[in-house]
SEVOPA-398709 format. One record per atom (N, C-alpha, C, O, CB): atom name; residue number from 1; y, z, x. Coordinates in steps of 0.05 Angstrom, whole numbers, plus 5000, padded with zeros to 4 digits. Glycine has a CB too. Example, Ala and Ser with C-alpha at 12.3 -4.5 7.8 and 13.67 -1.06 7.14 Angstrom:
# residues 2
R   atome   num     py     pz     px
R       N     1   4886   5156   5264
R      CA     1   4910   5156   5246
R       C     1   4934   5156   5264
R       O     1   4934   5169   5285
R      CB     1   4911   5181   5226
R       N     2   4955   5142   5257
R      CA     2   4979   5143   5273
R       C     2   5001   5157   5258
R       O     2   5023   5161   5268
R      CB     2   4988   5114   5282
# end
This chain:
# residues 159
R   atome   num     py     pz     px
R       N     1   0689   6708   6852
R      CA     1   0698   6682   6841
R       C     1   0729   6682   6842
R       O     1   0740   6700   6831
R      CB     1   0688   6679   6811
R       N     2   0744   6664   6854
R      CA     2   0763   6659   6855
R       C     2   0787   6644   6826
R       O     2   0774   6630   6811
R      CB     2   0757   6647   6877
R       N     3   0805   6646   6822
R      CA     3   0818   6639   6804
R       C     3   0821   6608   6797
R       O     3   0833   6602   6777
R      CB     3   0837   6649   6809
R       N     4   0810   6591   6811
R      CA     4   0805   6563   6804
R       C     4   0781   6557   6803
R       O     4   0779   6533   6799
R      CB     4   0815   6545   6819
R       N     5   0752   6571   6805
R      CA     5   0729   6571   6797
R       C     5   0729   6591   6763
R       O     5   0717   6587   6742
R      CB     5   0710   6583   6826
R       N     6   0749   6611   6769
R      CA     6   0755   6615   6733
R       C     6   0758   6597   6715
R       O     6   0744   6594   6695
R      CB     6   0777   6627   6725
R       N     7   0783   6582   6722
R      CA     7   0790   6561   6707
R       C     7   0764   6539   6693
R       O     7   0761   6536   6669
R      CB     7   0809   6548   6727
R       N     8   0750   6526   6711
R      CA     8   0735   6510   6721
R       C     8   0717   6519   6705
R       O     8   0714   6508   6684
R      CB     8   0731   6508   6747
R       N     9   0699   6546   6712
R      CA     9   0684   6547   6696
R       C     9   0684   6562   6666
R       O     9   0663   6567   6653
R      CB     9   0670   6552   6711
R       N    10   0711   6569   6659
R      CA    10   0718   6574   6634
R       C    10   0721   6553   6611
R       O    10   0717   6554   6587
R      CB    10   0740   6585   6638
R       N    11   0733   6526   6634
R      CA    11   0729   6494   6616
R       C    11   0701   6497   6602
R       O    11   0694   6503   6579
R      CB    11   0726   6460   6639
R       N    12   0686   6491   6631
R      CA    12   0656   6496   6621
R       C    12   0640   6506   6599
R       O    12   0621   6493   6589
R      CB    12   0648   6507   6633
R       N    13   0648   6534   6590
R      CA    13   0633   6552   6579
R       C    13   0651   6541   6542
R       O    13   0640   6537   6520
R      CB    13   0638   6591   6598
R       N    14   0679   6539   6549
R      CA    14   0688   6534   6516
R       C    14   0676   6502   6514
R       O    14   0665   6499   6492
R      CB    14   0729   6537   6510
R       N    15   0677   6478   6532
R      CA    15   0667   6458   6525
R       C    15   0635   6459   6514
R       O    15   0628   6441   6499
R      CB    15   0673   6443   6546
R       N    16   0616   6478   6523
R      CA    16   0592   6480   6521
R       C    16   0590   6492   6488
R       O    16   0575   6481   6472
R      CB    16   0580   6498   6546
R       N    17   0612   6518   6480
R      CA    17   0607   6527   6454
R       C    17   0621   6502   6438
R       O    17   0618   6504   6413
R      CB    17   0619   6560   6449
R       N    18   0631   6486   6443
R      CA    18   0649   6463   6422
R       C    18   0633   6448   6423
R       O    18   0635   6431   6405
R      CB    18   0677   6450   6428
R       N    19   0612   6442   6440
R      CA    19   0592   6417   6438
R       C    19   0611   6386   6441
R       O    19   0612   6367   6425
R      CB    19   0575   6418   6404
R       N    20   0622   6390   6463
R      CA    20   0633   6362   6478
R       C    20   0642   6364   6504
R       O    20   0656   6380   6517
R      CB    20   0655   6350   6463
R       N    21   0631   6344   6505
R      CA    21   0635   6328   6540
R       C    21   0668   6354   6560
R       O    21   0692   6357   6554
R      CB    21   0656   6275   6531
R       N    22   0651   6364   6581
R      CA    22   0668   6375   6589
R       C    22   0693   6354   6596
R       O    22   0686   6331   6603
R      CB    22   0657   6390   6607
R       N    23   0720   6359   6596
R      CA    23   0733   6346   6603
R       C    23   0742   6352   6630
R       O    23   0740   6374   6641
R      CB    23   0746   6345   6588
R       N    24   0755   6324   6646
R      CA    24   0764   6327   6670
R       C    24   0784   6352   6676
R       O    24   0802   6360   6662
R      CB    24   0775   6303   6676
R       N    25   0777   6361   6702
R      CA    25   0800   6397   6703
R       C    25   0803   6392   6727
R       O    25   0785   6391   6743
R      CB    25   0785   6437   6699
R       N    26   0837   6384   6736
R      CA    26   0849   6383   6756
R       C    26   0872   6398   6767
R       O    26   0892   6398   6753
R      CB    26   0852   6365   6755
R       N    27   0874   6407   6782
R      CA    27   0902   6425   6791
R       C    27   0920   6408   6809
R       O    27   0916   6391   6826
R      CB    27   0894   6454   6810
R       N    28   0942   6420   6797
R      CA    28   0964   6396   6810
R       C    28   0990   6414   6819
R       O    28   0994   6434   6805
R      CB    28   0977   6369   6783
R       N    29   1006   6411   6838
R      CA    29   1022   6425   6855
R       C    29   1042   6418   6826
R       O    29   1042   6399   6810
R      CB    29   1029   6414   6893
R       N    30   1059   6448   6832
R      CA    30   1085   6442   6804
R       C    30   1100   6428   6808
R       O    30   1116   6423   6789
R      CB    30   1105   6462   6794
R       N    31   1106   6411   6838
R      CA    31   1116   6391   6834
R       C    31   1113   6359   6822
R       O    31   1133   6345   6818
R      CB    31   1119   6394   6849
R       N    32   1087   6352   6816
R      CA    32   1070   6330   6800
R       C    32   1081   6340   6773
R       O    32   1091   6323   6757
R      CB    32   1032   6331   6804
R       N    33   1080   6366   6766
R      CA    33   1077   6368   6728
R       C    33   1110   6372   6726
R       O    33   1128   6379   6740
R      CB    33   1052   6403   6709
R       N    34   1107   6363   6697
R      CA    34   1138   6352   6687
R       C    34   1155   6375   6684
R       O    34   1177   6369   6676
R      CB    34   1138   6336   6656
R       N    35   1152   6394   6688
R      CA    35   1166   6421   6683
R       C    35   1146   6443   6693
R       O    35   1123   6448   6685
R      CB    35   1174   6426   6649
R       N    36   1165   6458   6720
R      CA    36   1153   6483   6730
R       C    36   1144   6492   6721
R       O    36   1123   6497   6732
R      CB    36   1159   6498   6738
R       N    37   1150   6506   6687
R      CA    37   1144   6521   6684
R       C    37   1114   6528   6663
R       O    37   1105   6546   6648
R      CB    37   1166   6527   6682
R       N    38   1107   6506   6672
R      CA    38   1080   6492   6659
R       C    38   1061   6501   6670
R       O    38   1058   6495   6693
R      CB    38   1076   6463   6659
R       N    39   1044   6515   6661
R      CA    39   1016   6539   6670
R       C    39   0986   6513   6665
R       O    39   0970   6507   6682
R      CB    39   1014   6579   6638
R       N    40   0986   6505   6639
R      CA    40   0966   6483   6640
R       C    40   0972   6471   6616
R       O    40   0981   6484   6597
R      CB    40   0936   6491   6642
R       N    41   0967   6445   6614
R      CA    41   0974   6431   6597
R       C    41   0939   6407   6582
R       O    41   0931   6392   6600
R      CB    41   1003   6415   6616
R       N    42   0924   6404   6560
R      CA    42   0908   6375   6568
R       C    42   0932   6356   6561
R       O    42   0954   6359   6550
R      CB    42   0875   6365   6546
R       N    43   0918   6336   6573
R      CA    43   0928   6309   6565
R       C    43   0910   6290   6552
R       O    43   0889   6281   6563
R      CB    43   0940   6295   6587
R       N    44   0922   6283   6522
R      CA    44   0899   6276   6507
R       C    44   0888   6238   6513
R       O    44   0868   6227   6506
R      CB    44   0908   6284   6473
R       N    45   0907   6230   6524
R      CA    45   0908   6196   6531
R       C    45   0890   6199   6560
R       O    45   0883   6177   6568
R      CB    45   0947   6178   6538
R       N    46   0884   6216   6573
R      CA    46   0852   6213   6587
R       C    46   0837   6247   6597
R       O    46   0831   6259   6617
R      CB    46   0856   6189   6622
R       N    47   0838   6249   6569
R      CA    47   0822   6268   6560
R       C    47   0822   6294   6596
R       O    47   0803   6305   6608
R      CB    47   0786   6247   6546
R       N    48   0839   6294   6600
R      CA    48   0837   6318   6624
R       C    48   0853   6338   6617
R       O    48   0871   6335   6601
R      CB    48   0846   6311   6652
R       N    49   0848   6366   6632
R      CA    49   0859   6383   6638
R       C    49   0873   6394   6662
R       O    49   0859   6397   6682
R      CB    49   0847   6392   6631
R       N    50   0897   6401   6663
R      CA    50   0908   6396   6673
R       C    50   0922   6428   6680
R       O    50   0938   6439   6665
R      CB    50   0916   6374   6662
R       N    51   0915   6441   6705
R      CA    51   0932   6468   6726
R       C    51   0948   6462   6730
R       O    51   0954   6439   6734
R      CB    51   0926   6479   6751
R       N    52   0967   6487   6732
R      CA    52   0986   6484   6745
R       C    52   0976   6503   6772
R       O    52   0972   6527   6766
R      CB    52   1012   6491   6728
R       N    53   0969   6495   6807
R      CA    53   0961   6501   6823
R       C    53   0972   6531   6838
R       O    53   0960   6548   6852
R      CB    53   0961   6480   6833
R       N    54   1000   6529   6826
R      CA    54   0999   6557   6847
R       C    54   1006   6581   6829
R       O    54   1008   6604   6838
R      CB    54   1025   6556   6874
R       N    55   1009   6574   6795
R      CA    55   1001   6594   6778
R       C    55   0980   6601   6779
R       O    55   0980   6625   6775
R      CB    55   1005   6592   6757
R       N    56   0952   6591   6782
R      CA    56   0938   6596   6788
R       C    56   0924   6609   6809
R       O    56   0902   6618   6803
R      CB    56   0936   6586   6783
R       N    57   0934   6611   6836
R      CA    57   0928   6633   6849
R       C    57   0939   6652   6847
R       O    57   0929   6673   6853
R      CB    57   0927   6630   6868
R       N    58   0973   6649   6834
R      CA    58   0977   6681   6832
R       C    58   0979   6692   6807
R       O    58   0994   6710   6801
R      CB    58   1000   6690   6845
R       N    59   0960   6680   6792
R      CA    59   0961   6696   6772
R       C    59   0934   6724   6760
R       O    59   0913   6728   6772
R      CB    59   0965   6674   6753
R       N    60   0937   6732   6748
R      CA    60   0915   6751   6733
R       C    60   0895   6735   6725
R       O    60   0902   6716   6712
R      CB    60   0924   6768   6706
R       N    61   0863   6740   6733
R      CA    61   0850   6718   6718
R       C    61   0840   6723   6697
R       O    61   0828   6704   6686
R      CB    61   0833   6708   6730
R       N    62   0842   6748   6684
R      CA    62   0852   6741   6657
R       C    62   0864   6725   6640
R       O    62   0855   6722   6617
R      CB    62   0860   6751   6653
R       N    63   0888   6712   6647
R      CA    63   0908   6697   6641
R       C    63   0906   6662   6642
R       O    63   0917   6646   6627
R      CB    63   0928   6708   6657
R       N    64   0884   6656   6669
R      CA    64   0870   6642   6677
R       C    64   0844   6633   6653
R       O    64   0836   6611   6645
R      CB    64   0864   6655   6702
R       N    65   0839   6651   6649
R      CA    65   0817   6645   6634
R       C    65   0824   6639   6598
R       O    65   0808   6626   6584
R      CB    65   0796   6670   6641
R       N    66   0847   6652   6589
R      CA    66   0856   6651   6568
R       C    66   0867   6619   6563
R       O    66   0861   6607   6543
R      CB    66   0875   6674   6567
R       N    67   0884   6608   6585
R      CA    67   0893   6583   6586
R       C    67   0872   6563   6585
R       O    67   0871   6544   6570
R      CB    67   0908   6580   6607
R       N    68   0863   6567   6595
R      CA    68   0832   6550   6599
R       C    68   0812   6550   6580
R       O    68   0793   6534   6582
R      CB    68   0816   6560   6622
R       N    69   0816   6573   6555
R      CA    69   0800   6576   6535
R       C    69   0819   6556   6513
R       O    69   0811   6543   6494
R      CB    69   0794   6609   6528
R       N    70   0850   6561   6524
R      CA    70   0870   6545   6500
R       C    70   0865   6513   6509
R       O    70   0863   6496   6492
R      CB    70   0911   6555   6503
R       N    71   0864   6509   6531
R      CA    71   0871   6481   6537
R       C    71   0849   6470   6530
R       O    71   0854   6447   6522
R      CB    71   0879   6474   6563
R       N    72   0818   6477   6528
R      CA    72   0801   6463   6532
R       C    72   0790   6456   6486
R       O    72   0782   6437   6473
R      CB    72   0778   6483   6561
R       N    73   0795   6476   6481
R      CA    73   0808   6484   6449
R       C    73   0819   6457   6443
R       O    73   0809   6446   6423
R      CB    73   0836   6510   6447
R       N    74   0840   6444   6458
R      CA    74   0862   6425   6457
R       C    74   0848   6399   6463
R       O    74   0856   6376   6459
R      CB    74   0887   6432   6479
R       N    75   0830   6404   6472
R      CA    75   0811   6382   6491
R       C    75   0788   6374   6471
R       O    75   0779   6351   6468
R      CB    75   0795   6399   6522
R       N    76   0777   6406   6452
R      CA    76   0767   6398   6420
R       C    76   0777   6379   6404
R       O    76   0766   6359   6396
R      CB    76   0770   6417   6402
R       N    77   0802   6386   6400
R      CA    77   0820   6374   6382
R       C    77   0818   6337   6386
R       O    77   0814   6318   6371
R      CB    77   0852   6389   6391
R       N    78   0822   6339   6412
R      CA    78   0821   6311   6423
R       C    78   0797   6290   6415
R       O    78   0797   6268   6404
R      CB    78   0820   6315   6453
R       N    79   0781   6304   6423
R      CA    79   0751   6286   6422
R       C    79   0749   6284   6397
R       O    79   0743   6262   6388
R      CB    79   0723   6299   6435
R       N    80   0752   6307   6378
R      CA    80   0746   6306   6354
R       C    80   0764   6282   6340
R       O    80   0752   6271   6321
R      CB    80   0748   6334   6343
R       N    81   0784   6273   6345
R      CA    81   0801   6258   6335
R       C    81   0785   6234   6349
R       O    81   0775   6217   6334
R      CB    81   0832   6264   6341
R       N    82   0782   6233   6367
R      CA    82   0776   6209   6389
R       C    82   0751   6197   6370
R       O    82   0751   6173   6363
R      CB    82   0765   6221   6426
R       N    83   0731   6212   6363
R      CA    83   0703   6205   6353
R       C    83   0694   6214   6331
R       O    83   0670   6216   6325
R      CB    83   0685   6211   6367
R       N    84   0719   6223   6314
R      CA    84   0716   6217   6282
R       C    84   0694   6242   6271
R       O    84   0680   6236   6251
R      CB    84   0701   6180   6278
R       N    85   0690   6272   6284
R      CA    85   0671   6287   6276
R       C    85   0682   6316   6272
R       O    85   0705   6319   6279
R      CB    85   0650   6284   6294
R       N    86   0670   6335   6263
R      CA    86   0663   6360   6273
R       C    86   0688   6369   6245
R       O    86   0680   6390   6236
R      CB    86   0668   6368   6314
R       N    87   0703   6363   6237
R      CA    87   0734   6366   6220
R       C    87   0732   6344   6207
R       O    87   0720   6323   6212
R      CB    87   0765   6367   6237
R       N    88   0749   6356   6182
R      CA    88   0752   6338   6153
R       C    88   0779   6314   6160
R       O    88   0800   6315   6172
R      CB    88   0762   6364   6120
R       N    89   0766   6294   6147
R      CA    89   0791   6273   6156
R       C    89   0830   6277   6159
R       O    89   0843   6268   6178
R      CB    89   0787   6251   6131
R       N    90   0837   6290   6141
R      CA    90   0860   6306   6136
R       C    90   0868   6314   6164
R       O    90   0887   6305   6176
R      CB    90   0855   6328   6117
R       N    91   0849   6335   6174
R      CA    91   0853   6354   6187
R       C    91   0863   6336   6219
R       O    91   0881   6341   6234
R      CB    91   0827   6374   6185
R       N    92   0843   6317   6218
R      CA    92   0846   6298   6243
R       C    92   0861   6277   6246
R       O    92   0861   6262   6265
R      CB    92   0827   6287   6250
R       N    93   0878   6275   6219
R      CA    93   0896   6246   6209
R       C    93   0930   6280   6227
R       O    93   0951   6278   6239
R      CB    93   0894   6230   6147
R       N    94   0916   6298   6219
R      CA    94   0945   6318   6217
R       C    94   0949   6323   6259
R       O    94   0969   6320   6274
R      CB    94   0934   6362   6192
R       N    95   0921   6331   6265
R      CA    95   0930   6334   6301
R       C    95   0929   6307   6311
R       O    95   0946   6302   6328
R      CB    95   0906   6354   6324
R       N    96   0913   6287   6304
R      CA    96   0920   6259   6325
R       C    96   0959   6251   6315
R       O    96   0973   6241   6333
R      CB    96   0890   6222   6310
R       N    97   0972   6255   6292
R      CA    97   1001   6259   6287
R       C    97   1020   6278   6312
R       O    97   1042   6278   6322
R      CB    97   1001   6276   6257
R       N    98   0993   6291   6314
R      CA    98   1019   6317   6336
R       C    98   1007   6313   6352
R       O    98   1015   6329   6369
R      CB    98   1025   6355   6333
R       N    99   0987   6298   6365
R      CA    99   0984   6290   6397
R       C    99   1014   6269   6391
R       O    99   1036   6277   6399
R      CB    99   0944   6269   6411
R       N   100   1011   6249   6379
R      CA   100   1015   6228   6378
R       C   100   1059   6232   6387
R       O   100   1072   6217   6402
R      CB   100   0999   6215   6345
R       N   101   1068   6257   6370
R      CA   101   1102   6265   6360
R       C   101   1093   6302   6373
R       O   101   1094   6323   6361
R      CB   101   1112   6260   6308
R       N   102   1085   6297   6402
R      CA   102   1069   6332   6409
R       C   102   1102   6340   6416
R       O   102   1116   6325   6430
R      CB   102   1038   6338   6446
R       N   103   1110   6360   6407
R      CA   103   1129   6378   6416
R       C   103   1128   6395   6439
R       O   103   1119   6416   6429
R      CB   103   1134   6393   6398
R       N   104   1130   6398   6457
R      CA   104   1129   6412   6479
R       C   104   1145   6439   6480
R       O   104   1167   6442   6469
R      CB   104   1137   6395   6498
R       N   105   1134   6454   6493
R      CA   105   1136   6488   6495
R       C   105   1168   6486   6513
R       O   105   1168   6471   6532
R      CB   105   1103   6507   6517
R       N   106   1194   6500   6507
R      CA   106   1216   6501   6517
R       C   106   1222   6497   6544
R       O   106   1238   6481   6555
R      CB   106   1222   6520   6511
R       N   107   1202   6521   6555
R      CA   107   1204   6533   6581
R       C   107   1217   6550   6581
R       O   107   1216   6565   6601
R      CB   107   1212   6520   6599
R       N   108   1239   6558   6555
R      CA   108   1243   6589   6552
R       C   108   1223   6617   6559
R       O   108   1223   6641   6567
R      CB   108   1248   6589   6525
R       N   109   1208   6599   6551
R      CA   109   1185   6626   6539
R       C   109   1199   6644   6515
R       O   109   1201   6668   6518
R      CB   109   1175   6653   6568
R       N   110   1207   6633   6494
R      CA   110   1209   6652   6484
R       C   110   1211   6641   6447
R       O   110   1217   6618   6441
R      CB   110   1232   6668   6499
R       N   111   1204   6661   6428
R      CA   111   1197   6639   6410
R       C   111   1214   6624   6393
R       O   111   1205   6606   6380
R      CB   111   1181   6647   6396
R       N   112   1240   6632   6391
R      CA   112   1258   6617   6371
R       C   112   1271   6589   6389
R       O   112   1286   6572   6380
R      CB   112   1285   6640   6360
R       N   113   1261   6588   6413
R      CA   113   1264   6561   6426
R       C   113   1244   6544   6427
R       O   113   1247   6519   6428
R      CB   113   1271   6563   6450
R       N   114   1217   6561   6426
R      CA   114   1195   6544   6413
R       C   114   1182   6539   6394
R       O   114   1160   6529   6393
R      CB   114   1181   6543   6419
R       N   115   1197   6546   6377
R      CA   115   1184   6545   6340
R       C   115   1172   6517   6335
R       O   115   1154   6516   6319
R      CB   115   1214   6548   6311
R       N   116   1179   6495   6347
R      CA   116   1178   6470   6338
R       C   116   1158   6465   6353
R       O   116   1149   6443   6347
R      CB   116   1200   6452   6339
R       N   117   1144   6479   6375
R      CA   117   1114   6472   6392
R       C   117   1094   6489   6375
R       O   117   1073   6478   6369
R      CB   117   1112   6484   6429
R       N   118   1102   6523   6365
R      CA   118   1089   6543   6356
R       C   118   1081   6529   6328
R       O   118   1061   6537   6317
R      CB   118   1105   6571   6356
R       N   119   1093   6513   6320
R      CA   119   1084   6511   6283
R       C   119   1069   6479   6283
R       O   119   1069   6464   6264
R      CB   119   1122   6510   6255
R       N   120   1058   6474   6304
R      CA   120   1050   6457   6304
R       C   120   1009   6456   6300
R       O   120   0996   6465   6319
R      CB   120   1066   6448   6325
R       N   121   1000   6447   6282
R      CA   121   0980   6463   6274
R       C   121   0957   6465   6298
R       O   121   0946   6486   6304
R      CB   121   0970   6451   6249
R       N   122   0952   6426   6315
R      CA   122   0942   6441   6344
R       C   122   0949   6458   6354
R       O   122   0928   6470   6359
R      CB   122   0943   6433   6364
R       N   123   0967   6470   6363
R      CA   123   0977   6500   6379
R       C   123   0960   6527   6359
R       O   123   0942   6542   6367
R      CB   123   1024   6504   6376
R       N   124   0971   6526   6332
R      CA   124   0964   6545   6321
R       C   124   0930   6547   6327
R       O   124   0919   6564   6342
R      CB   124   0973   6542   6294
R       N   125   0920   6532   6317
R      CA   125   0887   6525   6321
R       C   125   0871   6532   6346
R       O   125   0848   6540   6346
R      CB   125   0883   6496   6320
R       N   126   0893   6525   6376
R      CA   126   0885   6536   6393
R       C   126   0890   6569   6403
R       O   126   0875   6582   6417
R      CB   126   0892   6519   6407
R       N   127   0913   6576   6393
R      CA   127   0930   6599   6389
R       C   127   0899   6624   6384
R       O   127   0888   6640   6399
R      CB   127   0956   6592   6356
R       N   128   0896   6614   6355
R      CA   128   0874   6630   6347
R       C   128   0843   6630   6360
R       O   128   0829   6649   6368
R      CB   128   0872   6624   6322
R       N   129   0839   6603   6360
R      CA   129   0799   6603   6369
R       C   129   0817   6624   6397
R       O   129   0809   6647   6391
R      CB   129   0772   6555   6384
R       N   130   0827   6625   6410
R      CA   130   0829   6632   6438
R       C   130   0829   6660   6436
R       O   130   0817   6674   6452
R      CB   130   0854   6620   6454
R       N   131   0847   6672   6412
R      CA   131   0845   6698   6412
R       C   131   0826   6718   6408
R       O   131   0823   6741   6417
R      CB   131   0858   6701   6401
R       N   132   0811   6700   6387
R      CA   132   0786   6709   6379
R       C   132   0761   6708   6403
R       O   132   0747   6727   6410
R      CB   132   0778   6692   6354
R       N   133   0761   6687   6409
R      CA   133   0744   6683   6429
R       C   133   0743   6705   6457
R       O   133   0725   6717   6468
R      CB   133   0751   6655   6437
R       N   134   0764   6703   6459
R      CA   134   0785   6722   6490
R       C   134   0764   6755   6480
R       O   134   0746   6767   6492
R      CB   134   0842   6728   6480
R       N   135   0778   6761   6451
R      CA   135   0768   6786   6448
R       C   135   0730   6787   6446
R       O   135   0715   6802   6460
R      CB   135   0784   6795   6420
R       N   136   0722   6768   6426
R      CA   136   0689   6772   6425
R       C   136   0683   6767   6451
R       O   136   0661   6778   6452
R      CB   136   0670   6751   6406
R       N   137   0687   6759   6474
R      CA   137   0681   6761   6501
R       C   137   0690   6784   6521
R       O   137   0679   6798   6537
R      CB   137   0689   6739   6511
R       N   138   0706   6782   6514
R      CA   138   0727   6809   6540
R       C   138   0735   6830   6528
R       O   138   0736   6850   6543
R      CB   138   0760   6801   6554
R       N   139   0743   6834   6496
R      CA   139   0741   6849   6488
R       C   139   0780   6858   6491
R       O   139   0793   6878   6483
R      CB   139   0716   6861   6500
R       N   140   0788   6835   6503
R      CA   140   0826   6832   6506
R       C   140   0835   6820   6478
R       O   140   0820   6805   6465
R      CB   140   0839   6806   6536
R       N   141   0857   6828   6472
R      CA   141   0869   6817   6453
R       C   141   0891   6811   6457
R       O   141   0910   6825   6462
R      CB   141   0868   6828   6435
R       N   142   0889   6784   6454
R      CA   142   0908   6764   6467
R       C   142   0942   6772   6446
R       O   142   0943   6788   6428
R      CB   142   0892   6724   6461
R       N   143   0959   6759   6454
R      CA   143   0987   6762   6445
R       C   143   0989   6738   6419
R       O   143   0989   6713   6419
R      CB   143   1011   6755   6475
R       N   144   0991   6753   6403
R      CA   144   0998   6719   6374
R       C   144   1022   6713   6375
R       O   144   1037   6731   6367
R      CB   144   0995   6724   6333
R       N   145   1033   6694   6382
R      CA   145   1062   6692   6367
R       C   145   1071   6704   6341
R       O   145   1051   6707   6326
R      CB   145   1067   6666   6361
R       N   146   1094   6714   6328
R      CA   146   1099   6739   6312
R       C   146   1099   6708   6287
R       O   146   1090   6709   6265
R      CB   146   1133   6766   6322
R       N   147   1111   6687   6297
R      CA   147   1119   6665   6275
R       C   147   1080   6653   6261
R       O   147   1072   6650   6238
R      CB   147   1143   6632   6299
R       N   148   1067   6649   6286
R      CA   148   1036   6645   6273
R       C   148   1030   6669   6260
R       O   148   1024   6664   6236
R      CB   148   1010   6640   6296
R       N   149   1029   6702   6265
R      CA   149   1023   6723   6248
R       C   149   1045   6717   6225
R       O   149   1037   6737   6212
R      CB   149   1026   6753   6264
R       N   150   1053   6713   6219
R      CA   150   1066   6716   6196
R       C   150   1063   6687   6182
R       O   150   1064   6688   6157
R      CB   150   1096   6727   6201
R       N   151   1059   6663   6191
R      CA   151   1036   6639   6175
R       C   151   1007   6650   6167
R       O   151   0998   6640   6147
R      CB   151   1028   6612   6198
R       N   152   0994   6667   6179
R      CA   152   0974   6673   6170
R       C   152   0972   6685   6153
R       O   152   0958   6676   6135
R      CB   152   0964   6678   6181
R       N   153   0984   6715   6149
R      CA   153   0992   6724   6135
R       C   153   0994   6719   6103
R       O   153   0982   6726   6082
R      CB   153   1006   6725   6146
R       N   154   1015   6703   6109
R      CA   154   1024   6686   6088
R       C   154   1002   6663   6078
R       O   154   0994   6664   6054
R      CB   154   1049   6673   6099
R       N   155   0997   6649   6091
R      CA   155   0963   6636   6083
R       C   155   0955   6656   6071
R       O   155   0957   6655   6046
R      CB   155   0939   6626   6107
R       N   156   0948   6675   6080
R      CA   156   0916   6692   6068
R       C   156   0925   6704   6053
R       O   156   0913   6701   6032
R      CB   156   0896   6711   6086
R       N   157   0942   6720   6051
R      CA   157   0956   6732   6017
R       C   157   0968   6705   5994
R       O   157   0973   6711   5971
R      CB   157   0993   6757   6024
R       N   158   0970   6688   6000
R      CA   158   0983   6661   5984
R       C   158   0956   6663   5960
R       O   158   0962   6669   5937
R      CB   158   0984   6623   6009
R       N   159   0934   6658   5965
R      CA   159   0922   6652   5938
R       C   159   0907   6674   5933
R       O   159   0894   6675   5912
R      CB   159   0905   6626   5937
# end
C-alpha cells in the first residue's frame, strides 16, 4: 500500500469509528495550499480533506496515517457542528467559534509560535483522540504538545 492509499484509507477507517459520512480526501501540489508548510489541513466550509501531495510521498507512513487520523477527527468536529449531534450544545457553540476565528499553525513548527493554534480546543480534541487512537492501533505514541500536557494535567488534578 502506498502512502496515498494510507491516507485515503485511514480517512476511512476514523470516519467509520466516528459514525459519519466519509469526507472528501484530496491531494493538492504545495503549490495550491496556502503555506508549504502545510502537511494536511480539513476544510470545514466543504467538509474535505485536504494533502499536502508531495509530503506525502516522502513521508513515513506512520506520519501519514497520524495526520489523517487528526484531520479526519477535525472532519468530526465539523459534521457534528453541521448536524447538531454526538456533543453537548456548549461544546459545539465552542468549535463551530474556532472553525469560524480558526488560528492557524505558524509554520514555525514550533510551540511558543503556535500557542494560539495549540490552545484551541478543536486542535486539542484532535491532538488527543489521535494519540490515543495511534497507540490502541499501532501501539506508537504520538508526540503531545508539552502546552496540551500540562492543560491536562492541570484539568485532571483541578478538581
Amino acid at each position: 500500500m502506498n502512502n496515498f492509499e494510507v491516507a485515503i484509507n485511514g480517512v476511512k477507517i476514523v470516519a467509520k469509528i466516528l459514525n459519519i459520512p466519509v469526507p472528501h480526501t484530496s491531494f493538492l501540489d504545495p503549490s495550491e495550499i496556502s503555506s508549504k508548510e502545510t502537511i494536511g489541513m480539513y476544510l470545514f466550509e466543504s467538509d474535505e480533506i485536504v494533502f499536502n501531495e508531495d509530503w506525502v510521498a516522502k513521508s513515513p507512513w506512520i506520519e501519514v496515517i497520524v495526520t489523517a487520523f487528526h484531520e479526519t477527527r477535525n472532519a468530526y468536529q465539523g459534521y457534528c457542528i453541521k448536524n447538531k449531534m454526538y456533543e453537548s450544545p456548549e461544546t459545539l457553540d465552542i468549535w463551530h467559534q474556532e472553525f469560524t476565528n480558526y488560528f492557524k499553525p505558524s509554520g514555525k513548527n514550533n510551540e511558543s509560535d503556535d500557542a494560539e493554534y495549540l490552545n484551541q480546543t478543536i486542535e486539542i480534541d484532535a491532538i488527543i483522540f489521535t494519540h490515543h487512537k495511534i497507540y490502541e492501533f499501532f501501539g506508537v505514541r504520538t508526540i503531545i504538545p508539552k502546552i496540551i500536557e500540562a492543560m491536562i494535567w492541570h484539568n485532571y488534578f483541578r478538581g
